[in-house]
DSSP file (Angstrom, degrees, kcal/mol; ACC not computed):
  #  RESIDUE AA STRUCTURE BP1 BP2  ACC     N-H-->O    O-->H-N    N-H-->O    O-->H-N    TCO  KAPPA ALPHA  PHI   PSI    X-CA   Y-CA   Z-CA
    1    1 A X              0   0    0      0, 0.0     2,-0.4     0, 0.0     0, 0.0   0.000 360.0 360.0 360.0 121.2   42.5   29.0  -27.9
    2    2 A X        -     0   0    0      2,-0.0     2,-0.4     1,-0.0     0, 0.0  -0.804 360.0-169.1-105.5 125.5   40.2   32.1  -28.2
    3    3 A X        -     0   0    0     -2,-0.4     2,-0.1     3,-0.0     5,-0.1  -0.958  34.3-117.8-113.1 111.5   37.5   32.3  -25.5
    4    4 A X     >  -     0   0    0     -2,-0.4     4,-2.7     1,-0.1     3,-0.3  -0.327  10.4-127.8 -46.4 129.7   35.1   35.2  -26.7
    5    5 A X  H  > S+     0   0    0      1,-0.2     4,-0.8     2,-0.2     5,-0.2   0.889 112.2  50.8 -47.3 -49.8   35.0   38.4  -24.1
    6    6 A X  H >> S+     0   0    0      1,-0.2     4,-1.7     3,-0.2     3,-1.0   0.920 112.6  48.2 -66.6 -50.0   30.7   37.9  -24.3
    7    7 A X  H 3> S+     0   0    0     -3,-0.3     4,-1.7     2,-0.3    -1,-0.2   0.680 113.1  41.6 -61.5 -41.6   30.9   34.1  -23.5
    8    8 A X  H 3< S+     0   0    0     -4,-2.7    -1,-0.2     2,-0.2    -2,-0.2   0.521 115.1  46.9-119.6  24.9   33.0   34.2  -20.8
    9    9 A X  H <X S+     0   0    0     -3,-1.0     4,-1.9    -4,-0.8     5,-0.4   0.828 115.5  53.3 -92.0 -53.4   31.4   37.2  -19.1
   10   10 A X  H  < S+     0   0    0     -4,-1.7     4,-0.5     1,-0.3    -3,-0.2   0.792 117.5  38.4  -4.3 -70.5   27.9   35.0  -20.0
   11   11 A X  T  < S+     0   0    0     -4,-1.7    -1,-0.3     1,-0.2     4,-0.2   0.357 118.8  44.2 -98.0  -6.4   29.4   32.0  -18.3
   12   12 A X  T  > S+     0   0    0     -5,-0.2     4,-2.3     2,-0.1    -2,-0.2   0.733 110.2  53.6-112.7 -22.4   31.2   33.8  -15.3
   13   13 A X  H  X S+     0   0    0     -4,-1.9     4,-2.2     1,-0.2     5,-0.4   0.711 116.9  45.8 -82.3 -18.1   28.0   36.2  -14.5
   14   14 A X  H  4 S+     0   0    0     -4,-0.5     5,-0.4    -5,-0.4    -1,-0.2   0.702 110.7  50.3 -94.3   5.0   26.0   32.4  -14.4
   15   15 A X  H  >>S+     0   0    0     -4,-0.2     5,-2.4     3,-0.2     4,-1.6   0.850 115.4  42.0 -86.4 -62.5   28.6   31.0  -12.4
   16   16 A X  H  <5S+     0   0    0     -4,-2.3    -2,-0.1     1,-0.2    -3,-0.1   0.665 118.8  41.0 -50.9 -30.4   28.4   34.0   -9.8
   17   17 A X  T  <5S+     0   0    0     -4,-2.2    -1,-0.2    -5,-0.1    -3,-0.2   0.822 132.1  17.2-102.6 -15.7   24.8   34.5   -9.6
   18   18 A X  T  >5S+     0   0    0     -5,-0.4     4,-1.9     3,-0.1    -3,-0.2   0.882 123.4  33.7-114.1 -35.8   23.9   31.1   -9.5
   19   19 A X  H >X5S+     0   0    0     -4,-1.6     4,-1.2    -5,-0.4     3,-1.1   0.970 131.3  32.3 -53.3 -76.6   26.5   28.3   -8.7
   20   20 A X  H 3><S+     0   0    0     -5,-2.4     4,-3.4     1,-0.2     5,-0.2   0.802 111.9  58.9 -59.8 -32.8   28.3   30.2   -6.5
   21   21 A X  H 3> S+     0   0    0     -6,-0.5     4,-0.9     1,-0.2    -1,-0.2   0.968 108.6  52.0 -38.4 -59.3   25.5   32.3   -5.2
   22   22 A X  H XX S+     0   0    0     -4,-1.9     4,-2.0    -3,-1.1     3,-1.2   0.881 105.1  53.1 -36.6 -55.1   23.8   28.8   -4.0
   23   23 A X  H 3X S+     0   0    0     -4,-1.2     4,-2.5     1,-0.3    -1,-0.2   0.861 105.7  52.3 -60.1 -46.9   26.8   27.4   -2.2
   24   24 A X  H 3X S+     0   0    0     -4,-3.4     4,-0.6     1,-0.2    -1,-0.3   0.486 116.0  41.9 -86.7   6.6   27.2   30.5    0.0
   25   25 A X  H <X S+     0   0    0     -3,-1.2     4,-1.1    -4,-0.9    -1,-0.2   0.673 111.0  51.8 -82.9 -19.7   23.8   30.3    1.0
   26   26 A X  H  X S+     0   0    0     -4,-2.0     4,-1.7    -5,-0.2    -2,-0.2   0.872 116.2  44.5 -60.0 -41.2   23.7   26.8    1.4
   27   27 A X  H  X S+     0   0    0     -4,-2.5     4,-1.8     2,-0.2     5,-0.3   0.900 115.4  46.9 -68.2 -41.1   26.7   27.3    3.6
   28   28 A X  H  X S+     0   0    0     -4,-0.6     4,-0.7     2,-0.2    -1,-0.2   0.683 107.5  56.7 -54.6 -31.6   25.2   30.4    5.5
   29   29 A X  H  X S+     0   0    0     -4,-1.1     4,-1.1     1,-0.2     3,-0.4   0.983 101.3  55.5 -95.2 -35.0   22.2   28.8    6.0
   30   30 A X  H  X S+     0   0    0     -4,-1.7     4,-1.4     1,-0.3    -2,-0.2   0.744 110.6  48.7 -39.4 -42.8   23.9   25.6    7.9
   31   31 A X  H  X S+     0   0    0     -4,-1.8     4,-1.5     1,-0.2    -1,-0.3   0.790 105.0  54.7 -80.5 -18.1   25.4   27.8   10.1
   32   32 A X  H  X S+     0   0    0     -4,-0.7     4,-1.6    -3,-0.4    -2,-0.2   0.916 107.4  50.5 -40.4 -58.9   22.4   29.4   10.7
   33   33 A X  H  X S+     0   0    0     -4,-1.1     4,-3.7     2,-0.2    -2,-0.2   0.837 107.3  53.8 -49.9 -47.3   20.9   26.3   11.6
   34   34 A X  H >X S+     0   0    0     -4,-1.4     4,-0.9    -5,-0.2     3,-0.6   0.987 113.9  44.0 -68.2 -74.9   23.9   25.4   14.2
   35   35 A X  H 3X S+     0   0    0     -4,-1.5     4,-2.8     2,-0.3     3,-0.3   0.700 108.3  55.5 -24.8 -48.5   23.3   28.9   16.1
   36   36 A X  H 3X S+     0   0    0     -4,-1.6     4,-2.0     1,-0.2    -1,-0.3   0.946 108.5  54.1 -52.4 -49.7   19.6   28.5   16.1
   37   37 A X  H <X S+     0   0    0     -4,-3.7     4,-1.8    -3,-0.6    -2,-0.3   0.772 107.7  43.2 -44.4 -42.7   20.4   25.3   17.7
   38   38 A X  H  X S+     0   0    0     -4,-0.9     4,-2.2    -3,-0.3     5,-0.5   0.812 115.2  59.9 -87.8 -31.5   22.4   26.7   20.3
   39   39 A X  H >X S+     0   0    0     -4,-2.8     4,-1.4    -5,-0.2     3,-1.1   0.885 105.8  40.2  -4.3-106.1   19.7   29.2   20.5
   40   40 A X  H 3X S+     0   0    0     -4,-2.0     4,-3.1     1,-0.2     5,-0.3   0.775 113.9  53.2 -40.0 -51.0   17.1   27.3   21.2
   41   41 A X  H 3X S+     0   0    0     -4,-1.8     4,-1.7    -5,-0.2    -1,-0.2   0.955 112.4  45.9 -33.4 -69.9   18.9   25.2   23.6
   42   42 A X  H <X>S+     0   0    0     -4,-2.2     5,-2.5    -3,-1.1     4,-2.2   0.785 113.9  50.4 -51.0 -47.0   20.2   28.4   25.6
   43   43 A X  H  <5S+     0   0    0     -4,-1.4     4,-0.5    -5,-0.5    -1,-0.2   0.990 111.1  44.3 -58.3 -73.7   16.7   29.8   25.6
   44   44 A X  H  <5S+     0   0    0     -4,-3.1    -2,-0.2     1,-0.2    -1,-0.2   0.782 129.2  29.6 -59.4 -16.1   14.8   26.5   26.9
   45   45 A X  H  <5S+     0   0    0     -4,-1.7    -2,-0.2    -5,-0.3    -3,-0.2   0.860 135.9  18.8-106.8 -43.1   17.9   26.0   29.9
   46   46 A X  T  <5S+     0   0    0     -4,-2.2     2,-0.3     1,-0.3    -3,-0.2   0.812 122.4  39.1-137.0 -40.1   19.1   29.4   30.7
   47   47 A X     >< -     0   0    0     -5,-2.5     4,-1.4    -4,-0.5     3,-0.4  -0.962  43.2-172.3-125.3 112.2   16.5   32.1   29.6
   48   48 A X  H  > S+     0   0    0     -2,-0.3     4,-2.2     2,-0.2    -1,-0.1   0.643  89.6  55.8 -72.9 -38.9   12.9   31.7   29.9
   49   49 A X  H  > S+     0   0    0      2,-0.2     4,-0.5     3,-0.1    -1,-0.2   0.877  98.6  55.2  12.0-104.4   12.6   35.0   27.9
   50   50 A X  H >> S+     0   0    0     -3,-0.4     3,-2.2     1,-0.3     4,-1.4   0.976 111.2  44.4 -62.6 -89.0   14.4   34.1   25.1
   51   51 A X  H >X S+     0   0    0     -4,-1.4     4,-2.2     1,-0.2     3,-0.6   0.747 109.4  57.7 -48.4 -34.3   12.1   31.0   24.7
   52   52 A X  H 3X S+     0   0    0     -4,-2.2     4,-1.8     1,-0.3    -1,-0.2   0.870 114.8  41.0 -58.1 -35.6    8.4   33.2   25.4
   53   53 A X  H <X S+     0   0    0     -3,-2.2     4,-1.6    -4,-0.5     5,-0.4   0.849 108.0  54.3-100.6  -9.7    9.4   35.3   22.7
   54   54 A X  H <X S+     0   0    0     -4,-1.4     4,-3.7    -3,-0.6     5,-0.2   0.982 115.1  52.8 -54.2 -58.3   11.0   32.1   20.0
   55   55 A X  H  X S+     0   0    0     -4,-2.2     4,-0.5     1,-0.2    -2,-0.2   0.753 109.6  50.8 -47.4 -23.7    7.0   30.8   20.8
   56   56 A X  H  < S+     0   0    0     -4,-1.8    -1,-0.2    -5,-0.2    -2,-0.2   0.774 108.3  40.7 -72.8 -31.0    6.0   34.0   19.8
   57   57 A X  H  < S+     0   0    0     -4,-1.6    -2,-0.2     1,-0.2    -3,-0.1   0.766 131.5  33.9 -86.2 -18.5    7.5   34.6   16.6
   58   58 A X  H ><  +     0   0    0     -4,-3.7     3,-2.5    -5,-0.4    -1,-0.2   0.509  65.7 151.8-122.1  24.1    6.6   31.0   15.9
   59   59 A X  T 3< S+     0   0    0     -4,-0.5    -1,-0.1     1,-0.3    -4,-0.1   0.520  75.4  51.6  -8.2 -39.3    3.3   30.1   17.7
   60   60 A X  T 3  S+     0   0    0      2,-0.0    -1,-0.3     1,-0.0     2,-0.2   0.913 122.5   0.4 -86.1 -37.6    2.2   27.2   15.0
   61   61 A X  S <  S-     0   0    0     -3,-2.5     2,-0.1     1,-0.1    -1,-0.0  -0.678  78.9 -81.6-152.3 168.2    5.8   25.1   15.2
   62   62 A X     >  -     0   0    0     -2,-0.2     4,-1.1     1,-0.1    -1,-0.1  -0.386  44.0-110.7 -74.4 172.6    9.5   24.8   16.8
   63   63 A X  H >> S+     0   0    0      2,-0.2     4,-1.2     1,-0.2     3,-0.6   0.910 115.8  57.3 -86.5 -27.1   12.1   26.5   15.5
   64   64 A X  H 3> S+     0   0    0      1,-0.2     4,-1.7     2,-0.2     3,-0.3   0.912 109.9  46.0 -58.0 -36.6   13.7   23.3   14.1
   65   65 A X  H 3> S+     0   0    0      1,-0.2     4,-0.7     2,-0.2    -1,-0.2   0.562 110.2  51.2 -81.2  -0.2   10.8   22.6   12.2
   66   66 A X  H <X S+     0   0    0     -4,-1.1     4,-1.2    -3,-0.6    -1,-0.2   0.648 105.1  52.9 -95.9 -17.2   10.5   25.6   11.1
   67   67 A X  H  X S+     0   0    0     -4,-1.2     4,-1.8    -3,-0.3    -2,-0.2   0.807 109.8  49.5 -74.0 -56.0   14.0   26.0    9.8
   68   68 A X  H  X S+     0   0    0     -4,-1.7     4,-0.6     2,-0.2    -2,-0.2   0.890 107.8  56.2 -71.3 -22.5   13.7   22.8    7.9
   69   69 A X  H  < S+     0   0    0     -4,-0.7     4,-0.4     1,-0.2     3,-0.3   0.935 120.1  36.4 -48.8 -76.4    9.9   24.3    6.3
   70   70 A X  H  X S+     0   0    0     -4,-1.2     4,-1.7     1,-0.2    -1,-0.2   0.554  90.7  80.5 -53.7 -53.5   12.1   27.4    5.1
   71   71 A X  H  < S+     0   0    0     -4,-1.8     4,-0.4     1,-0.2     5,-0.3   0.918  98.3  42.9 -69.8 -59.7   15.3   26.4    4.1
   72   72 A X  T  X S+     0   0    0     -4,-0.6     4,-0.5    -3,-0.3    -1,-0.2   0.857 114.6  48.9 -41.9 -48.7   14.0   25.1    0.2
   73   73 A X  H >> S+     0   0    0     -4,-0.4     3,-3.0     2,-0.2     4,-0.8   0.933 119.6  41.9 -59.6 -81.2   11.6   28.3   -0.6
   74   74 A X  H >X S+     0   0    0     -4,-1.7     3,-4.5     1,-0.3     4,-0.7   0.477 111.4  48.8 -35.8 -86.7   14.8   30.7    0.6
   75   75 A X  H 34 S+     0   0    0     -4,-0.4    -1,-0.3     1,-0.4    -2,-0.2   0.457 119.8  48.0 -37.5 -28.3   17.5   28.9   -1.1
   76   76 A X  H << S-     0   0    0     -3,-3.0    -1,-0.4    -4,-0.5    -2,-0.2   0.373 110.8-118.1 -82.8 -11.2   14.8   29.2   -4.2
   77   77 A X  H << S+     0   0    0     -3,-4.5    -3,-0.2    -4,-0.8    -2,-0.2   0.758  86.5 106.2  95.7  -0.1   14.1   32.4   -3.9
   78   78 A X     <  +     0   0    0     -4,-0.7     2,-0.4    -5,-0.3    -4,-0.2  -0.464  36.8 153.5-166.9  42.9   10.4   31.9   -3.1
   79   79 A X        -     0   0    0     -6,-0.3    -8,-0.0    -5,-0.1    -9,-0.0  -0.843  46.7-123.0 -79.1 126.5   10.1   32.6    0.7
   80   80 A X     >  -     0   0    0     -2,-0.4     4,-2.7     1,-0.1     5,-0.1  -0.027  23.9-126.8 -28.0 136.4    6.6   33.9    1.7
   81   81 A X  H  > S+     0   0    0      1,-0.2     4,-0.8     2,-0.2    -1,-0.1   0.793 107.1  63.5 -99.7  11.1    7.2   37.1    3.3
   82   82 A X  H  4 S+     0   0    0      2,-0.2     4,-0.2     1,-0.1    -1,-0.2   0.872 108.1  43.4 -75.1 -27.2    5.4   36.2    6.3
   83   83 A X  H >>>S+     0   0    0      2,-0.2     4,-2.5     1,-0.2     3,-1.6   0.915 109.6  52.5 -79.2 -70.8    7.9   33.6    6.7
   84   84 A X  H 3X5S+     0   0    0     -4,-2.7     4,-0.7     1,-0.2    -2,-0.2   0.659 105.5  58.2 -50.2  -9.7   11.0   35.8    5.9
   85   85 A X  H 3X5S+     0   0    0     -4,-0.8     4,-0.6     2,-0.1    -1,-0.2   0.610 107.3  46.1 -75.7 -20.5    9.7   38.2    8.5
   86   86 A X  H <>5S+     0   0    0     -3,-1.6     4,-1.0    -4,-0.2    -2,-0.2   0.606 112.8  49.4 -87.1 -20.8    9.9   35.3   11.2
   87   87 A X  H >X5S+     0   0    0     -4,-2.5     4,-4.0     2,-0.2     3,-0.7   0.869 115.9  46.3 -88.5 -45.9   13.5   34.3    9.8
   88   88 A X  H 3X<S+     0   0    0     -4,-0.7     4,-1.3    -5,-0.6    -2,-0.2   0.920 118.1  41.2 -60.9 -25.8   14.3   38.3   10.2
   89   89 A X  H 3X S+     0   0    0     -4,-0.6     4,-1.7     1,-0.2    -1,-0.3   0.824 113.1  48.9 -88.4 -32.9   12.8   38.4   13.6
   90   90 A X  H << S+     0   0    0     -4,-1.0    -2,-0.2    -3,-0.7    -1,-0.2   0.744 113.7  52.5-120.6 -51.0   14.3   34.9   14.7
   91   91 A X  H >X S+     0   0    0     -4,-4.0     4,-1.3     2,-0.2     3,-1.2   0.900 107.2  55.9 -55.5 -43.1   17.9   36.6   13.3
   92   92 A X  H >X S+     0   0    0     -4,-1.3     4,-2.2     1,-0.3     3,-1.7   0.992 107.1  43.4 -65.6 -77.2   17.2   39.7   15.5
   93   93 A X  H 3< S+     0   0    0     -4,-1.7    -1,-0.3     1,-0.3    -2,-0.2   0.021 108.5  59.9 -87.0  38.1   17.0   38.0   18.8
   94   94 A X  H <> S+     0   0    0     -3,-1.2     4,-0.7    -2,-0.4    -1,-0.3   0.423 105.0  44.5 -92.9  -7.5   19.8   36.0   18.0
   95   95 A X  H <X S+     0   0    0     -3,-1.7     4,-1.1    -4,-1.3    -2,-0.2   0.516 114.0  59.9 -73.5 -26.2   22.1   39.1   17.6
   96   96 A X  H  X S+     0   0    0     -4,-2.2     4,-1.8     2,-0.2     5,-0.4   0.926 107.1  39.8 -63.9 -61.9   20.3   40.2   20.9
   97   97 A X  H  > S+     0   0    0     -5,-0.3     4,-1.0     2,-0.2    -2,-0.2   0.805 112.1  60.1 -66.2 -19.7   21.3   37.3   22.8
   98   98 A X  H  X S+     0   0    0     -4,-0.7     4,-3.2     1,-0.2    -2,-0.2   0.963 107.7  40.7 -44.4 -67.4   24.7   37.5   21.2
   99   99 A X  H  X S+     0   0    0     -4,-1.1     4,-1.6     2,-0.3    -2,-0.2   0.721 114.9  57.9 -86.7 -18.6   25.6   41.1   22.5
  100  100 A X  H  X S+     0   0    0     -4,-1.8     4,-1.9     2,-0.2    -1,-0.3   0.800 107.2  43.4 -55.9 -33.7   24.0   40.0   25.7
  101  101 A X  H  < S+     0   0    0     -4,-1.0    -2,-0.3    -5,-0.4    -3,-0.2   0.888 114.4  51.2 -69.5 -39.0   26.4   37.2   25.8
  102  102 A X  H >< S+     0   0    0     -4,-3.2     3,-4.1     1,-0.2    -2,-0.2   0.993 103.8  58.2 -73.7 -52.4   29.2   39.7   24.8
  103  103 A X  H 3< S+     0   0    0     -4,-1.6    -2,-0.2     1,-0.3    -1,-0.2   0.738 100.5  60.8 -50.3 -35.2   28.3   42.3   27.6
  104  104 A X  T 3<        0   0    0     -4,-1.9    -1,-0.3     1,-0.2    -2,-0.2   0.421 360.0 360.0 -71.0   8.6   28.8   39.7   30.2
  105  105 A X    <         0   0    0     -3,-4.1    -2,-0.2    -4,-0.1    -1,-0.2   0.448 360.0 360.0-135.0 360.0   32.2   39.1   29.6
């Protein structure tokens, strides 16, 4: 069976940029979600900090609810960039508290 070279470059560059593309964000963003949690958790119990400055970057909402607001525009493609500047900032000081977390041990 002859699968033409253009057809199944066609069908493997629409596979990559979109099936698969989806899935690993879908996946990315779940854990995203699970980290935030522990975030946010860690923040309100252990560092008072940590929460002043989640209440900054998100003044109008929680970070849960704000996570679920997000998650349809990114996965689409069609995040506000006021909103992707809160996800980047929200990313930031969780890589902060991370290497804090690492430095104590």
């Amino acid at each position: 069976m002859a699968y033409p070279g253009e057809v199944f470059n066609r069908d493997a560059e629409h596979y990559y940029q979109e099936t698969l593309r989806k899935k690993h964000m879908a996946e990315g963003f779940k854990i995203l979600i699970s980290e935030f949690s522990g975030m946010d958790l860690w923040a309100g119990f252990r560092e008072p900090v940590f929460r002043d400055i989640i209440n900054t970057i998100l003044p109008d909402t929680d970070l849960d609810h704000f996570l679920k607001q997000v998650k349809n525009p990114l996965m689409a493609q069609d995040l506000p960039a006021e909103q992707i500047k809160k996800l980047l900032f929200l990313i930031m000081l969780y890589v902060n508290m991370e290497a804090d977390h690492a430095a104590l041990r």
